[in-house]
MIPA-890106 format. One line per 2 residues: number of its first residue (from 1); their letters; for each residue x, y negated, z negated of C-alpha. Coordinates in pm, whole numbers. Layout:
N
NUM> A> X:Y:Z  ...;
END
This chain:
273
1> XX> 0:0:0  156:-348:125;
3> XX> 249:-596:-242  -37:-756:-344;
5> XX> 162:-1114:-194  154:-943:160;
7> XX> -219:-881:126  -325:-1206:-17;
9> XX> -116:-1406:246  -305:-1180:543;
11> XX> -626:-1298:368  -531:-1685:354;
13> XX> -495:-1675:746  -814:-1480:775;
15> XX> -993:-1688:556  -890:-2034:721;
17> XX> -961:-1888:1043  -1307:-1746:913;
19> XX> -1396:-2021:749  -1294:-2231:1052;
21> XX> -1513:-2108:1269  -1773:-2114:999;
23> XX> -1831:-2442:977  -1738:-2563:1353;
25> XX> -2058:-2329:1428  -2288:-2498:1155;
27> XX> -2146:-2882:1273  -2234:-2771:1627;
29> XX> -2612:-2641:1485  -2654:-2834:1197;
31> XX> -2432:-3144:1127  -2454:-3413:881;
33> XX> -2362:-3712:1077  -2411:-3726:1501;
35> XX> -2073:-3740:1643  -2024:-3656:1922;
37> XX> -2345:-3513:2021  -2355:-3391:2356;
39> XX> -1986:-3515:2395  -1811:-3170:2371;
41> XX> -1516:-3287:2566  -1439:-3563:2286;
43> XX> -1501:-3343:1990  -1229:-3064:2177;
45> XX> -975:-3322:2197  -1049:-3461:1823;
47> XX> -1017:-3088:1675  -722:-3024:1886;
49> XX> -553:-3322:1755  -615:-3219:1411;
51> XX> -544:-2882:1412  -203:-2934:1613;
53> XX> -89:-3164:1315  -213:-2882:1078;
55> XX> 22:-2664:1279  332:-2845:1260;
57> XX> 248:-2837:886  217:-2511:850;
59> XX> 557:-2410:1051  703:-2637:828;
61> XX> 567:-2449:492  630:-2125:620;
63> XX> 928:-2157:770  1109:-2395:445;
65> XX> 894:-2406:178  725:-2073:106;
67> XX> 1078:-1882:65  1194:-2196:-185;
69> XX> 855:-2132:-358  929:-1782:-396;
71> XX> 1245:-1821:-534  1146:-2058:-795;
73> XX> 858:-1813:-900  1103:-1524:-953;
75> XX> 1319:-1715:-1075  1078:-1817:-1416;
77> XX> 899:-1493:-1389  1264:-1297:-1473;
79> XX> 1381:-1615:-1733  1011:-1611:-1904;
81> XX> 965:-1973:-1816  688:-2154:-1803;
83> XX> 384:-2237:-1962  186:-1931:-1861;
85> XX> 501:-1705:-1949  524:-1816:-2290;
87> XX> 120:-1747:-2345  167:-1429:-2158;
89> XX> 463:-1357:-2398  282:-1491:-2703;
91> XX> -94:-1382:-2673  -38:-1130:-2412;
93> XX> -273:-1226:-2168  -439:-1043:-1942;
95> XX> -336:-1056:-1562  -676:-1242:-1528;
97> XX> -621:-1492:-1751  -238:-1591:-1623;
99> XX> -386:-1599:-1319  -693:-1801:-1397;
101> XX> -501:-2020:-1614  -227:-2070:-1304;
103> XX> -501:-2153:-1058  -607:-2436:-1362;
105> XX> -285:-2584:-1377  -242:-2589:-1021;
107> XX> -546:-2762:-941  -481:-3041:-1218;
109> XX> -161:-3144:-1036  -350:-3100:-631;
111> XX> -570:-3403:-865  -278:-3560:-998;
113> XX> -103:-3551:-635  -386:-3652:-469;
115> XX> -441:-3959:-681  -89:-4085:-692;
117> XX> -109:-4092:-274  -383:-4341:-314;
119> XX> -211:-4521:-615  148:-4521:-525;
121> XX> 193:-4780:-191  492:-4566:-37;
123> XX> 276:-4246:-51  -60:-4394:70;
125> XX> 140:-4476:365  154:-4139:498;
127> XX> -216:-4024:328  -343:-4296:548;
129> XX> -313:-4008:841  -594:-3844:668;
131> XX> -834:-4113:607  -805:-4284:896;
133> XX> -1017:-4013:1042  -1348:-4172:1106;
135> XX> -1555:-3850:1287  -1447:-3639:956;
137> XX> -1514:-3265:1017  -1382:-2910:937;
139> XX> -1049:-3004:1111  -960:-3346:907;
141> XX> -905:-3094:667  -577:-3013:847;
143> XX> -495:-3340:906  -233:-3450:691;
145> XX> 90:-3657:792  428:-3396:766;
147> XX> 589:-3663:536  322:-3657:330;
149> XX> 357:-3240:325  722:-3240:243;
151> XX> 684:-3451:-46  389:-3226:-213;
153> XX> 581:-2919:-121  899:-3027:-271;
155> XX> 714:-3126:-605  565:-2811:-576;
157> XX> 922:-2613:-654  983:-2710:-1061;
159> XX> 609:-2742:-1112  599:-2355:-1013;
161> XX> 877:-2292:-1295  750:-2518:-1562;
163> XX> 352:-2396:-1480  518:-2048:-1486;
165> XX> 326:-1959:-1220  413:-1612:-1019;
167> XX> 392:-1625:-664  85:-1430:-559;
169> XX> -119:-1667:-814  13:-1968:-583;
171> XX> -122:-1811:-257  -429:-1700:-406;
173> XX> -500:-2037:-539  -431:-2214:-172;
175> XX> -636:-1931:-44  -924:-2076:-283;
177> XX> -867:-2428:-234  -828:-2463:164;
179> XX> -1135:-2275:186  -1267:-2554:-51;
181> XX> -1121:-2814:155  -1223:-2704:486;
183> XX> -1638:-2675:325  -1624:-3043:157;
185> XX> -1516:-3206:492  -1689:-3028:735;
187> XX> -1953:-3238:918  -2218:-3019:776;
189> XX> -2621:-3056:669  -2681:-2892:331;
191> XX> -2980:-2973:136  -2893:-3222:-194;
193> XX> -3053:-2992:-428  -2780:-2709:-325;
195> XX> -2508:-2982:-310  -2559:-3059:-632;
197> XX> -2547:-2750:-764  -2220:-2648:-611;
199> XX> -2128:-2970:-708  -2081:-2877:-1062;
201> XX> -1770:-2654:-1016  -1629:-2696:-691;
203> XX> -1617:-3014:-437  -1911:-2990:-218;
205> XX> -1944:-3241:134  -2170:-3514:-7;
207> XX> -1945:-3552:-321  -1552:-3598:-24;
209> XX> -1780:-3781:180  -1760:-4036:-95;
211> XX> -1401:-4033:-114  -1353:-4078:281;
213> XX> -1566:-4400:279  -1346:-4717:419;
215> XX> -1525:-4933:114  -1199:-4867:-109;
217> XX> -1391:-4884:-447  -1542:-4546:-313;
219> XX> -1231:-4424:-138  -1051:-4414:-475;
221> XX> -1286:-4167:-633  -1339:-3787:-604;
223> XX> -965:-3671:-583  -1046:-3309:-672;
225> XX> -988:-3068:-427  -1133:-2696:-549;
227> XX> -1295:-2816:-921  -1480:-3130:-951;
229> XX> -1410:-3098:-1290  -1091:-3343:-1278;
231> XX> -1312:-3647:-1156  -1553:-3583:-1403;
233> XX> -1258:-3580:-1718  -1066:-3867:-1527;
235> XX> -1392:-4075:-1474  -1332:-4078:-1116;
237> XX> -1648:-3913:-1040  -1867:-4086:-829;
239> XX> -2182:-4019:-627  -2354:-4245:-313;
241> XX> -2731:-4189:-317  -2756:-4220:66;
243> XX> -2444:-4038:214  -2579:-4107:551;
245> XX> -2475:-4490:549  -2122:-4435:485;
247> XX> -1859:-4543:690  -1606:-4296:711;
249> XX> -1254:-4363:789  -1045:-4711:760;
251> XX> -1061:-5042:875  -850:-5118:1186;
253> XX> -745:-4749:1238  -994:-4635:1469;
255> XX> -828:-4713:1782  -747:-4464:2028;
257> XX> -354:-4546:1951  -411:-4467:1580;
259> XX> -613:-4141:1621  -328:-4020:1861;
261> XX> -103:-3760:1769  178:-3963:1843;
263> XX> 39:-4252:1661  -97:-4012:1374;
265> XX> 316:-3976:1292  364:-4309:1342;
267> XX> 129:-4408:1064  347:-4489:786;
269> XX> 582:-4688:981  267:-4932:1096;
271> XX> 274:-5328:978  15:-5334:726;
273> X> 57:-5037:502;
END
């Protein structure tokens, strides 16, 4: 039987691919807002933009980061580092619990990240890539700047040794987040009464569609990426009671230069940031 690492990183690209399709079917039979309706020439070229970006991201992962990730996993799993280690050591948790209590401390810092790229100047200037999407759908979701993907992934290698987290936990937990991800921006109709149920442990479309509003006291809100729960502790939470009249995506960004791929990587160096 392949390590249980093998089997959960074969079910992170069948889930993203799954879950892909998923919700590109339901935005083509029942989306939220009407972009480009009966334009499927324009929507092609907007996924295909998105998802080429999300490509060079994920060479760059797997081909530097995962092995550095690795590393520093077995490298606090064989010292006993790490705050998961030492309660595994001192309570003797169950696998279950390490792993639910990795996934936990994982998801704090995606809030933590997420919040200092709107906070810190220097880092909002390549998380501007992402928000300056203003036809949001499943495929924003991979539609982050490379810069801004380097940094998280290098801040990613001690918080692995000081969470103590072992390395399948990490891929399960991006397993359960991008799945996450992709559902809360997908251009997708779901009633309010199930959005606001979901909306209670996990980030749900009406709840993102907040945070990807160009009126910046709504922007910065809703970091969370898998539990909502960080907004809610943070007091970042915050609802719009007619999701259908936001604007989505940023002032002066919505020209055909900006929404490039080329011009998508030239983001950060733009006047203005």
């Amino acid at each position: 039987m392949p390590p249980l690492t093998d089997l959960l990183q074969d079910y992170q690209i069948l889930t993203m691919l799954s879950v892909l399709l998923l919700m590109l079917a339901w935005e083509s039979v029942h989306p939220f807002f009407a972009f480009f309706r009966g334009d499927l020439k324009s929507r092609g070229r907007h996924g295909l933009r998105n998802l080429f970006v999300g490509a060079v991201n994920a060479l760059l992962v797997s081909g530097v980061f995962a092995g550095l990730w690795l590393t520093a996993a077995v490298f606090a799993e064989s010292q006993r580092f790490g705050v998961m280690h030492w309660l595994e050591d001192g309570l003797n948790l169950p696998v279950w619990a390490h792993a639910a209590g990795a996934i936990v401390l994982l998801d704090a810092w995606t809030y933590l990240w997420h919040r200092m790229n709107h906070e810190i100047p220097f880092f909002w200037r390549f998380h501007k890539v992402h928000h300056s999407d203003h036809t949001m759908d499943v495929t924003t979701a991979s539609r982050f700047h490379v810069g801004e993907i380097l940094f998280s992934s290098l801040f990613r290698i001690p918080l692995i040794m000081l969470f103590g987290v072992y390395f399948w936990e990490l891929v399960l937990y991006e397993v359960l987040m991008f799945a996450v991800v992709q559902f809360h921006h997908a251009n997708i109709g779901l009633s309010e009464r199930i959005d606001r149920l979901l909306r209670v442990v996990i980030v749900t479309p009406n709840m993102h569609r907040v945070h990807h509003s160009r009126w910046q006291p709504e922007t910065d809100s809703n970091y969370s990426s898998l539990l909502s729960v960080w907004d809610r502790l943070a007091r970042t939470f915050r609802l719009n009671e007619k999701p259908e009249s936001i604007q989505l995506g940023l002032d002066n960004m919505d020209d055909e230069d900006s929404q490039s791929v080329k011009g998508m990587f030239k983001t950060p160096m733009r006047d203005g940031n």
